[in-house]
C-alpha positions in Angstrom: 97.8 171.7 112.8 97.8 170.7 116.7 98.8 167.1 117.5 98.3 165.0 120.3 100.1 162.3 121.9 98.7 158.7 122.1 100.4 156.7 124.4 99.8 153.3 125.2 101.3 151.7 128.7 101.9 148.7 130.5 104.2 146.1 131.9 106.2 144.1 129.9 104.3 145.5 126.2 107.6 143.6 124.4 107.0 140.6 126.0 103.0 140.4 125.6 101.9 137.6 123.0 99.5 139.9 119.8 99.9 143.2 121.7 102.1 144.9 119.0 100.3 142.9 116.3 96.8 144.4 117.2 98.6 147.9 118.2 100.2 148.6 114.7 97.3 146.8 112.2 94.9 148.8 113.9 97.2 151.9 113.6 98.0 151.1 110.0 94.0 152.2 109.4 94.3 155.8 111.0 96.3 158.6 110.0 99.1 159.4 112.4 102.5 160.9 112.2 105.3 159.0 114.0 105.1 156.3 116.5 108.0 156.2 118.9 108.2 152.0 120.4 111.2 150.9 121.3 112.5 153.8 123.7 110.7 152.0 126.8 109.3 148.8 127.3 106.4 149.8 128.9 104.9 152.8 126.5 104.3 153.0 122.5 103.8 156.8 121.8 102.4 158.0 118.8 101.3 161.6 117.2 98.1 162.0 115.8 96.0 164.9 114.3 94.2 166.6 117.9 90.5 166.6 116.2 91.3 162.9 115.5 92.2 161.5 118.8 89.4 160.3 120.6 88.6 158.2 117.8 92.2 156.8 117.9 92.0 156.0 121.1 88.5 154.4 121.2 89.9 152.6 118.1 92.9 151.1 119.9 91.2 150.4 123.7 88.9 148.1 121.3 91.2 146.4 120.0 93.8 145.9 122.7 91.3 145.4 125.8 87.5 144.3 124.4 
């Protein structure tokens, strides 16, 4: 299986009122394998199946920036 990384960045991600709330309900839906937040306060990584990630990411963009 080939993976690909999913990262999310920005300033201040911890401190961001509904950012993590939005990030993980929407990640709850879609099949992924770890999600590394915590190592850096700017970036929340996650793996995710490489013929899946596209959608992932269109997924998440909607629901942290539209």
């Amino acid at each position: 299986m080939i993976l690909a990384l999913v990262a999310i960045i920005g300033n201040h991600l911890h401190t961001q009122a509904g950012v993590a709330k939005r990030l993980f309900h929407t990640l709850e839906k879609l099949q992924h394998s770890l999600i590394s937040y915590g190592a850096s306060t700017n970036n929340v990584c996650t793996l995710v199946k490489n013929s899946e990630a596209d959608e992932i990411v269109r997924s998440l963009h909607a629901a942290l920036f539209e």
